[in-house]
Z-matrix of the N, CA and C atoms (Angstrom, degrees):
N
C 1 1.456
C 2 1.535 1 108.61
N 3 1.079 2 114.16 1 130.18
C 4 1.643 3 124.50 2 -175.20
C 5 1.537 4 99.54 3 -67.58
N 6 1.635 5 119.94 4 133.73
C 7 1.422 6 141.21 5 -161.28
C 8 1.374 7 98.64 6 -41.93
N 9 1.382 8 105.03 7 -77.01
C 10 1.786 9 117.48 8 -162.97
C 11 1.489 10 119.42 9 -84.16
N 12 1.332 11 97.78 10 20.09
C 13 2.086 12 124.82 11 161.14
C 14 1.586 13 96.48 12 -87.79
N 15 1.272 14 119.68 13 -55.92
C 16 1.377 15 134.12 14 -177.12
C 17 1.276 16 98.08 15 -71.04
N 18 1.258 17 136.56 16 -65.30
C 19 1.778 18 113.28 17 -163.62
C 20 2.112 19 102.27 18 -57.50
N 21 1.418 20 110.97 19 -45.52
C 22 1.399 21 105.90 20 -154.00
C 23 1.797 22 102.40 21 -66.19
N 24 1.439 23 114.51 22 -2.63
C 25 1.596 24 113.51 23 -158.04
C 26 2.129 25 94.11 24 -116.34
N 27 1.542 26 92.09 25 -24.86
C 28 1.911 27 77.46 26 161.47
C 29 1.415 28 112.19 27 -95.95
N 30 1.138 29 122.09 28 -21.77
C 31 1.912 30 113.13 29 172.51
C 32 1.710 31 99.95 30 -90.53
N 33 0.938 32 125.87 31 17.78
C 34 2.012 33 119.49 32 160.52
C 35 1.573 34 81.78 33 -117.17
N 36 1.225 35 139.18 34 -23.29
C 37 1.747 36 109.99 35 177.35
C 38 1.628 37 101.48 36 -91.11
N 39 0.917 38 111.72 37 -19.85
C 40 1.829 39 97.42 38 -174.17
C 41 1.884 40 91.77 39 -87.68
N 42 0.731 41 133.07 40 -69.37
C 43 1.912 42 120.91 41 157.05
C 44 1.273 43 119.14 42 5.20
N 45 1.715 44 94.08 43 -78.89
C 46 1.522 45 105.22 44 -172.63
C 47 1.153 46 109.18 45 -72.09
N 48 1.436 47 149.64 46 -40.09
C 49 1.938 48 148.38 47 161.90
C 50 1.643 49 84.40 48 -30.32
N 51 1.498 50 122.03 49 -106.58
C 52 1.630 51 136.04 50 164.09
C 53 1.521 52 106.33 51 22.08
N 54 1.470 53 121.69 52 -84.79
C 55 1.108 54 125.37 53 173.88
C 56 1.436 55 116.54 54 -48.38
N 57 1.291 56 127.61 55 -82.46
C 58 1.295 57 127.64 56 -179.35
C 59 1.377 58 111.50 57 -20.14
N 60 1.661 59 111.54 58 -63.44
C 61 1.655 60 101.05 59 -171.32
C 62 1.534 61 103.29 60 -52.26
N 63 1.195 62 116.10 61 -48.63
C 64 1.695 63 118.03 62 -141.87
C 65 1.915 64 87.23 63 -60.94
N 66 1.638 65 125.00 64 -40.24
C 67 1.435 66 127.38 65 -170.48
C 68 1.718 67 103.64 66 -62.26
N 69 1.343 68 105.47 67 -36.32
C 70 1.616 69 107.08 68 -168.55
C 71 1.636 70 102.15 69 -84.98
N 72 0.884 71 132.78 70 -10.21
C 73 1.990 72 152.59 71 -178.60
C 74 1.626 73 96.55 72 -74.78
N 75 1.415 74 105.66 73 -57.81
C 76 1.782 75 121.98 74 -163.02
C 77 1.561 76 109.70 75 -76.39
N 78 1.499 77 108.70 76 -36.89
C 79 1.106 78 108.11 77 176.93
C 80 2.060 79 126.81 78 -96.40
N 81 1.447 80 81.13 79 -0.29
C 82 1.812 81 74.26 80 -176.88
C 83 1.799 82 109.05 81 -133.59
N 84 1.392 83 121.19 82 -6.18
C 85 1.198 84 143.78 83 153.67
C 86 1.566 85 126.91 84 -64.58
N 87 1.281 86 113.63 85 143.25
C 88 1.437 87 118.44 86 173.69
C 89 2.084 88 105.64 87 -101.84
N 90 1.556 89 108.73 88 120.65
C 91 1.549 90 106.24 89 -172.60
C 92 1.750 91 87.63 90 -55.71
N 93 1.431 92 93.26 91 169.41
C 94 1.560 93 135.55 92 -166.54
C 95 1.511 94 126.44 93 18.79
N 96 1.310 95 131.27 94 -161.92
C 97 1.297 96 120.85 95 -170.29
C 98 1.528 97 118.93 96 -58.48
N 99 1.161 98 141.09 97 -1.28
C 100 1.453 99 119.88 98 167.06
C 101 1.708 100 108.82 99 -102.16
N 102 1.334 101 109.41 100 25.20
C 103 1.611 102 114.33 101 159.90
C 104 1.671 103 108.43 102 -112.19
N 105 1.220 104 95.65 103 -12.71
C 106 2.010 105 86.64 104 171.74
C 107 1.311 106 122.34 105 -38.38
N 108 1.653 107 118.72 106 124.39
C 109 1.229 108 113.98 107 157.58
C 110 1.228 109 116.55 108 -119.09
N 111 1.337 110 123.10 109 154.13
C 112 1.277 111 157.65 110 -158.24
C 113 1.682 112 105.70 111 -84.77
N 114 1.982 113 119.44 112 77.94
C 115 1.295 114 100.04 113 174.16
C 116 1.288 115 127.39 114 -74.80
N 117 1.675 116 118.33 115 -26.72
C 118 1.045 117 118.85 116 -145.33
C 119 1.782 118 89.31 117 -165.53
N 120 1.773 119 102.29 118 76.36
C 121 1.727 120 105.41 119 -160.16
C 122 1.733 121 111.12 120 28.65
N 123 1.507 122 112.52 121 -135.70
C 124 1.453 123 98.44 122 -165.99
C 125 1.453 124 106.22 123 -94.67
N 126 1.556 125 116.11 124 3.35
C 127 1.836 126 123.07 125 172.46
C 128 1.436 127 99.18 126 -33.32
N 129 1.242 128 115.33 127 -68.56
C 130 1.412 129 123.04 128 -148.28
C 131 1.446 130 122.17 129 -145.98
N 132 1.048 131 101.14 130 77.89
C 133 1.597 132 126.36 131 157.97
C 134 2.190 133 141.62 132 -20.63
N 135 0.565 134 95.35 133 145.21
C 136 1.377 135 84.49 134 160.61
C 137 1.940 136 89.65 135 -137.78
N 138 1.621 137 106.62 136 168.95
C 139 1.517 138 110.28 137 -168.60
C 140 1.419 139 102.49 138 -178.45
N 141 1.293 140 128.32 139 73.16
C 142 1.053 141 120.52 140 168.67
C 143 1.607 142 140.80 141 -50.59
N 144 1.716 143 118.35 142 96.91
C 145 1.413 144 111.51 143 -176.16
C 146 1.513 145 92.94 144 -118.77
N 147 1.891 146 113.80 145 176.02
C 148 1.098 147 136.73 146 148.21
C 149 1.332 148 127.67 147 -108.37
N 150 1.032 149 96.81 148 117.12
C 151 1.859 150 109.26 149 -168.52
C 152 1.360 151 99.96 150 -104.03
N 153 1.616 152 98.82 151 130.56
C 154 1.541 153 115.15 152 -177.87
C 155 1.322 154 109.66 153 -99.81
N 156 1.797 155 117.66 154 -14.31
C 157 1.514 156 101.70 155 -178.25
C 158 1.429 157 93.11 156 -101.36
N 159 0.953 158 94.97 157 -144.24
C 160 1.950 159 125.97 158 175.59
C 161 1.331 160 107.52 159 -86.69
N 162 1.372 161 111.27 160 -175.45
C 163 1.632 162 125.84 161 -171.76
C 164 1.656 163 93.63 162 -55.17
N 165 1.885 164 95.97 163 124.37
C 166 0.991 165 108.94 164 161.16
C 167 1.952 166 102.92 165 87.65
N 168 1.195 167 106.50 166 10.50
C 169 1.805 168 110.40 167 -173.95
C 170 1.646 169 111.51 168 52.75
N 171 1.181 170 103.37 169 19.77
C 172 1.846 171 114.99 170 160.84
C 173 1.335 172 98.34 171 -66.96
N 174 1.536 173 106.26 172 131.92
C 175 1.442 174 135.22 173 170.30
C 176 1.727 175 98.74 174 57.93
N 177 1.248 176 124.52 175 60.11
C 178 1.244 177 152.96 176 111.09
C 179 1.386 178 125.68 177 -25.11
N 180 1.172 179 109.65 178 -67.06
C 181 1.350 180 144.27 179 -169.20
C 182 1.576 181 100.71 180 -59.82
N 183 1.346 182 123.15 181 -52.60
C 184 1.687 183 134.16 182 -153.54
C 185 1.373 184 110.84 183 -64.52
N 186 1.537 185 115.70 184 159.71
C 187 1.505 186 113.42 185 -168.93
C 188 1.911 187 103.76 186 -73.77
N 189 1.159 188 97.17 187 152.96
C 190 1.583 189 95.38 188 168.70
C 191 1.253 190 133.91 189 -21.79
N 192 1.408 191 101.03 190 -41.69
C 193 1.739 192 117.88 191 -172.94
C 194 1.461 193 105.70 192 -70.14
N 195 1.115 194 112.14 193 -62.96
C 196 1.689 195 125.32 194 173.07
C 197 1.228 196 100.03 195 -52.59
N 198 1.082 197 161.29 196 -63.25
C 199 1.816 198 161.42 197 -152.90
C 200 1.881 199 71.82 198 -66.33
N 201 1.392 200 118.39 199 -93.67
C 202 1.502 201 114.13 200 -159.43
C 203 1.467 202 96.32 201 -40.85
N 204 0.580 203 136.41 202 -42.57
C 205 2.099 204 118.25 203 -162.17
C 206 1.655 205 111.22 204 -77.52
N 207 1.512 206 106.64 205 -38.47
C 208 0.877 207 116.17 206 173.70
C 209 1.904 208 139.75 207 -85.74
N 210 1.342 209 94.41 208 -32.94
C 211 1.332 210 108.43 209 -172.21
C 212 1.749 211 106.61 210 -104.50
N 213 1.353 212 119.14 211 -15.43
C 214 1.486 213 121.60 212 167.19
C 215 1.387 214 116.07 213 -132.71
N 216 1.454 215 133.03 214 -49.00
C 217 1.340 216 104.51 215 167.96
C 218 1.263 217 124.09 216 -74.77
N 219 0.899 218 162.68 217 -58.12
C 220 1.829 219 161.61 218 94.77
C 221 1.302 220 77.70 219 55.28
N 222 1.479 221 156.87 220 -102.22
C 223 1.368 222 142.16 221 -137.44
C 224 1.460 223 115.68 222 -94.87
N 225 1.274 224 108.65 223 -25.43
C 226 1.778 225 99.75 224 167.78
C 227 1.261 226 90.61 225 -64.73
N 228 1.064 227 150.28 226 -88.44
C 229 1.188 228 165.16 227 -175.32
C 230 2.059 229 105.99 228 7.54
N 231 1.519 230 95.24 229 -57.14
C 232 1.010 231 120.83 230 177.81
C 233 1.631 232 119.40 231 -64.77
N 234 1.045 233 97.01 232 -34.88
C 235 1.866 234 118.47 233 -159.78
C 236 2.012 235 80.45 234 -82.35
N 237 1.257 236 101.27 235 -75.56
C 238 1.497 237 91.32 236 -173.28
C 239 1.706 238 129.22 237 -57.36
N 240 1.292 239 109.45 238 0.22
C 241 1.738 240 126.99 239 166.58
C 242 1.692 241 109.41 240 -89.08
N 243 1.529 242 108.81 241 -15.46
C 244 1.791 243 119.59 242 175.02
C 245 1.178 244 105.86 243 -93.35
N 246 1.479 245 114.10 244 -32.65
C 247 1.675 246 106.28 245 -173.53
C 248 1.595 247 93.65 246 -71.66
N 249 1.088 248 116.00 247 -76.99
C 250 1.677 249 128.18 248 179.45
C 251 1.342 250 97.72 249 -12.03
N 252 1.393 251 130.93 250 -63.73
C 253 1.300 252 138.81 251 -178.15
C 254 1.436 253 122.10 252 -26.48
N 255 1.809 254 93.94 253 -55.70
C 256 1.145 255 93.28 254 -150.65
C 257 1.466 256 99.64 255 -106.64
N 258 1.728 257 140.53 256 22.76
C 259 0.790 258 164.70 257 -88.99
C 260 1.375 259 93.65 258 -171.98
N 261 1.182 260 110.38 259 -84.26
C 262 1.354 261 127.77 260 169.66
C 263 1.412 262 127.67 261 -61.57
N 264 1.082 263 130.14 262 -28.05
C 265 1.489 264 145.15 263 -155.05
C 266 1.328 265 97.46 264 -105.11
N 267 1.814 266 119.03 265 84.82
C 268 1.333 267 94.80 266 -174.62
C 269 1.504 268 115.91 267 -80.86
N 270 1.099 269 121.73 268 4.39
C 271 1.661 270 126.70 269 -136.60
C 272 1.905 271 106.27 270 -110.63
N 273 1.541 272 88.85 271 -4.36
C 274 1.853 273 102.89 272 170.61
C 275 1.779 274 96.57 273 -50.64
N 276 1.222 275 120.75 274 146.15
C 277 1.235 276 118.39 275 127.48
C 278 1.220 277 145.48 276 -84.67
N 279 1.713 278 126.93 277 166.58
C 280 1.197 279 125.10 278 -137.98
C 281 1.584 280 110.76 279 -67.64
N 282 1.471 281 110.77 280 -21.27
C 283 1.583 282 109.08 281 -178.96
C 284 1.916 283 105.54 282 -86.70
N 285 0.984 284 113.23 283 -52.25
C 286 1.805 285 105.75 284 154.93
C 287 1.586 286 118.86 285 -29.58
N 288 1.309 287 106.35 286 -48.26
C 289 1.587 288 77.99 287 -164.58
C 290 1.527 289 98.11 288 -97.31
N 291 1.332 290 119.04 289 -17.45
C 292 2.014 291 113.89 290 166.92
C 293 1.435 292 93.83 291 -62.38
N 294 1.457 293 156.02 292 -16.38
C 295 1.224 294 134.06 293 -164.58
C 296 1.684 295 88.99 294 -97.37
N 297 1.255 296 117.37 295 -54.28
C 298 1.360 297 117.59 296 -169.34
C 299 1.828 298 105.53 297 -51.71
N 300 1.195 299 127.64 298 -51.97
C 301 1.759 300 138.33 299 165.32
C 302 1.445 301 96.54 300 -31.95
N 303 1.128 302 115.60 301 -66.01
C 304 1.893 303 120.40 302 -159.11
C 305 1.762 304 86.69 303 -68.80
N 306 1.165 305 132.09 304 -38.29
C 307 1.414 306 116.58 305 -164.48
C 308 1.556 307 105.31 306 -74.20
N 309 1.350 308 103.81 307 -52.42
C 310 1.594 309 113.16 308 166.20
C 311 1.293 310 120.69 309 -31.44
N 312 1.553 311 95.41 310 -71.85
C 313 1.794 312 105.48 311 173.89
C 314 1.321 313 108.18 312 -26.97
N 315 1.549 314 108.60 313 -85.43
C 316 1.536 315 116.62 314 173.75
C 317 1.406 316 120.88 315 -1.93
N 318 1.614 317 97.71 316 -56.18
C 319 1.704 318 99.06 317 -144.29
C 320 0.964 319 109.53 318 -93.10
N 321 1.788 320 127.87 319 -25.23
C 322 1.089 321 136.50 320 151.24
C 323 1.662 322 123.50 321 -42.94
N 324 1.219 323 115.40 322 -60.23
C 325 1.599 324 126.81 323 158.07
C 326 1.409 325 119.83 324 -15.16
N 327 1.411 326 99.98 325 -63.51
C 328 1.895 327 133.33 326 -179.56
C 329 1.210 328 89.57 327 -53.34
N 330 1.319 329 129.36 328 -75.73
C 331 1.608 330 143.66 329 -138.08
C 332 2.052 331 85.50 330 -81.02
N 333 1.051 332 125.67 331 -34.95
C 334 1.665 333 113.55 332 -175.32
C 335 1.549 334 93.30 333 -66.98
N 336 1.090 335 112.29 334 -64.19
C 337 1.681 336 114.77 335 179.97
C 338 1.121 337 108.24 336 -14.97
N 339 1.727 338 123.55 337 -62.82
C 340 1.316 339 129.64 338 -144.04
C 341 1.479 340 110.80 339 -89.82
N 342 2.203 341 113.64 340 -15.27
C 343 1.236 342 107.18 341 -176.81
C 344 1.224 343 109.71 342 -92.43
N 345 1.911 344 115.09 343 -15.13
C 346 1.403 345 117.07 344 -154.55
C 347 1.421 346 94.61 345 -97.14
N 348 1.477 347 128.48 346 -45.49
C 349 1.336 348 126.54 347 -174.64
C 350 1.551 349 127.01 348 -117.78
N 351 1.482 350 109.27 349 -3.49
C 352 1.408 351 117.66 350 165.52
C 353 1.368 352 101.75 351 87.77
N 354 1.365 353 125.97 352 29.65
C 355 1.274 354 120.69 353 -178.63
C 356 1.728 355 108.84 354 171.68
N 357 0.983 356 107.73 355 161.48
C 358 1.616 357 102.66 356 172.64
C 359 1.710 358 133.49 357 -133.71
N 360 0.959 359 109.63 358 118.68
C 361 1.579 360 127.64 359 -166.71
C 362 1.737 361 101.39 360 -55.66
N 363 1.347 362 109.39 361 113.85
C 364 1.386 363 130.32 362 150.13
C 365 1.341 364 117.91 363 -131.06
N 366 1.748 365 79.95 364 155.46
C 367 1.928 366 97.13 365 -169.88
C 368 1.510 367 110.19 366 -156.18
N 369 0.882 368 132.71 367 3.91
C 370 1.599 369 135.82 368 177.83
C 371 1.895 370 102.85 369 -88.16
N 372 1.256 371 135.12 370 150.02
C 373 1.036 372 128.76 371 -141.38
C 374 1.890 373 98.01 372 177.54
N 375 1.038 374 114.47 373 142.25
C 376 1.629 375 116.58 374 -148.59
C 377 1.604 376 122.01 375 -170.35
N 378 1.559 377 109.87 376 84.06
C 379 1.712 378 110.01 377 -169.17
C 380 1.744 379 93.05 378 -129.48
N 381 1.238 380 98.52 379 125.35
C 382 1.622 381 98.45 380 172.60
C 383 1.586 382 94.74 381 -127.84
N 384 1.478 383 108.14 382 73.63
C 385 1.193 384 99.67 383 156.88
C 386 1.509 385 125.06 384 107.66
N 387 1.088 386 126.50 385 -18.76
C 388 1.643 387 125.93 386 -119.80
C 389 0.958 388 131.27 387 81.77
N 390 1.229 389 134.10 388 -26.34
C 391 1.291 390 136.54 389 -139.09
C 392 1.479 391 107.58 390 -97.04
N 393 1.585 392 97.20 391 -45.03
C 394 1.735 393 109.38 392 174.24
C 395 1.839 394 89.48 393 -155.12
N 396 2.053 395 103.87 394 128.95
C 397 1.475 396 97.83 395 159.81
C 398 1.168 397 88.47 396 -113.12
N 399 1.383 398 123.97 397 -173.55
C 400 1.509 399 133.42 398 137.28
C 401 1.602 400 105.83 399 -110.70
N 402 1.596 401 109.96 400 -176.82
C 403 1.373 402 109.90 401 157.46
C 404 1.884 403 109.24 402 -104.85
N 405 1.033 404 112.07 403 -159.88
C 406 1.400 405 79.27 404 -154.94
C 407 1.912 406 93.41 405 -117.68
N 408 0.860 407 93.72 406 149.47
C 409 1.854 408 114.55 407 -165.48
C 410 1.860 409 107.69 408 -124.44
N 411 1.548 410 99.23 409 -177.07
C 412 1.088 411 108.91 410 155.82
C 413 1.387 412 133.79 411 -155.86
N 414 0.906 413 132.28 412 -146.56
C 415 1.942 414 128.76 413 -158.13
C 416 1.825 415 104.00 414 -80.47
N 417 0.882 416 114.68 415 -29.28
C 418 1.582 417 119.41 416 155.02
C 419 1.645 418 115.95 417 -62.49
N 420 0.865 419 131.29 418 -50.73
C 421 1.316 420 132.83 419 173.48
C 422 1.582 421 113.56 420 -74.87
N 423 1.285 422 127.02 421 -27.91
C 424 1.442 423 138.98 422 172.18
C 425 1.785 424 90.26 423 -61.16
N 426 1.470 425 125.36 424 -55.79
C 427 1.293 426 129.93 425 -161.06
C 428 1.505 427 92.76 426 -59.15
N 429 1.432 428 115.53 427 -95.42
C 430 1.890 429 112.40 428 178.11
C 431 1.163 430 115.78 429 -25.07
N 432 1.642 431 136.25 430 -36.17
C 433 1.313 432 114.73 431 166.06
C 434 1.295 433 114.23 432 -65.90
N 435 1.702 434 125.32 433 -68.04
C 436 1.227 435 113.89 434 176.07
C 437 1.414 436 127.08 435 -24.29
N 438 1.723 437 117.91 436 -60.13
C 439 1.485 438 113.64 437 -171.48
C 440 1.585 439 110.92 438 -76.70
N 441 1.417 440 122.31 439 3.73
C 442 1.932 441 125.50 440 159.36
C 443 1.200 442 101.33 441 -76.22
N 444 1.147 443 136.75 442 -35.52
C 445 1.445 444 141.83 443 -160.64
C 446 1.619 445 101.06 444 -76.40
N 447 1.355 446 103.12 445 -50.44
C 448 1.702 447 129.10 446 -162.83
C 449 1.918 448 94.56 447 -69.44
N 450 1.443 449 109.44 448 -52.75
C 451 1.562 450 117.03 449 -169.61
C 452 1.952 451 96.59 450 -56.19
N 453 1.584 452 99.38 451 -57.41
C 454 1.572 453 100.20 452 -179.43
C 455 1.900 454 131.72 453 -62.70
N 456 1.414 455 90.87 454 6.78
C 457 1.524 456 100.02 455 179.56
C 458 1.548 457 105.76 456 -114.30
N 459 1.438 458 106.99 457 -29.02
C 460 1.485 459 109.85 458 179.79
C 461 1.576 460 91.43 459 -81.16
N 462 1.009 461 135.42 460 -44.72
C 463 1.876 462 123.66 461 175.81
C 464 1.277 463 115.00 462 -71.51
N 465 1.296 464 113.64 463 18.03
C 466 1.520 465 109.92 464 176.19
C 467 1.416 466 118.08 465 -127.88
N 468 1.582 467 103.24 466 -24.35
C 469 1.563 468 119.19 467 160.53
C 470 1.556 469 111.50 468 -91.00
N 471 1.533 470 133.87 469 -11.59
C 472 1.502 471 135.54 470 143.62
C 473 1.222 472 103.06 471 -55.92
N 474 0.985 473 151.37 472 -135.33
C 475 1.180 474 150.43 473 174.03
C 476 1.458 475 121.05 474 16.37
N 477 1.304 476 136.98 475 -48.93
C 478 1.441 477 132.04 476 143.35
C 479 1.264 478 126.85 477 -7.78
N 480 1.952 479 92.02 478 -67.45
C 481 1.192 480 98.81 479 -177.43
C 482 1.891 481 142.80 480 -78.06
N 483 1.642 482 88.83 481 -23.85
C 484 1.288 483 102.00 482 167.45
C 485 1.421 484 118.76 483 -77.21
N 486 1.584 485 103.73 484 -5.77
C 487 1.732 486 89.09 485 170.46
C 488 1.375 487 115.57 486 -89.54
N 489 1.425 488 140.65 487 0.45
C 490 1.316 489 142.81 488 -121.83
C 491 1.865 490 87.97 489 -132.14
């Protein structure tokens, strides 16, 4: 499969996963805590909110101007300096540039949220205990974590190898 057939068809599937849930969330969910359901006892949640800031409803709070500078141009901005990246850069390997796609995906996802409805729909939700909570996110944000996770394992098995 020709390279940049493959990048544009895993950042439109990590998008399109993203979207779908967030449409099937809006339409069959009740918003905030008295729509919680119970996936997995109280481990794992579903919880439909709208978050106006960033990860975690950080910068919520900020005047309009700042939310736009910050919360959509500031990362398109960014997103289209990753595509370029990874576009050009043929020499990534294959888990680098699937991490960079899933981050893209993600962020693009995030950033439609924020132009189409001024905010972005999360509902996944996650306490085992103490042990580990989150606050509660969704399948776009699962993607950028996954492909940080993915970038920091491929720079850690690069490096392996060039020392060897």
């Amino acid at each position: 499969m020709n390279r940049n057939v493959f990048i544009v068809l895993l950042i439109v599937f990590n998008i399109a996963i993203d979207q779908i849930s967030k449409v099937i969330v809006r339409t069959s969910m009740i918003e905030g805590a008295k729509g919680r359901i119970n996936v997995i006892k109280d481990y794992f949640q579903l919880i439909w909110v709208e978050n106006e800031g960033a990860f975690l409803g950080m910068g919520s709070d900020m005047s309009p101007t700042l939310k736009l500078i910050f919360l959509l141009i500031l990362p398109a901005l960014v997103l289209i300096y990753v595509i370029y990246y990874i576009v050009k850069t043929k020499e990534l390997d294959r888990l680098s540039l699937i991490a960079f796609c899933c981050i893209i995906g993600g962020g693009i996802a995030n950033v439609f949220d924020r132009i189409v409805y001024g905010k972005v729909t999360d509902f996944f939700f996650i306490d085992l205990g103490g042990i580990f909570k989150t606050g509660i996110f969704n399948v776009a944000d699962l993607s950028v974590t996954t492909g940080m996770i993915m970038l920091l394992f491929s720079g850690i098995f690069s490096k392996k190898k060039k020392e060897v």
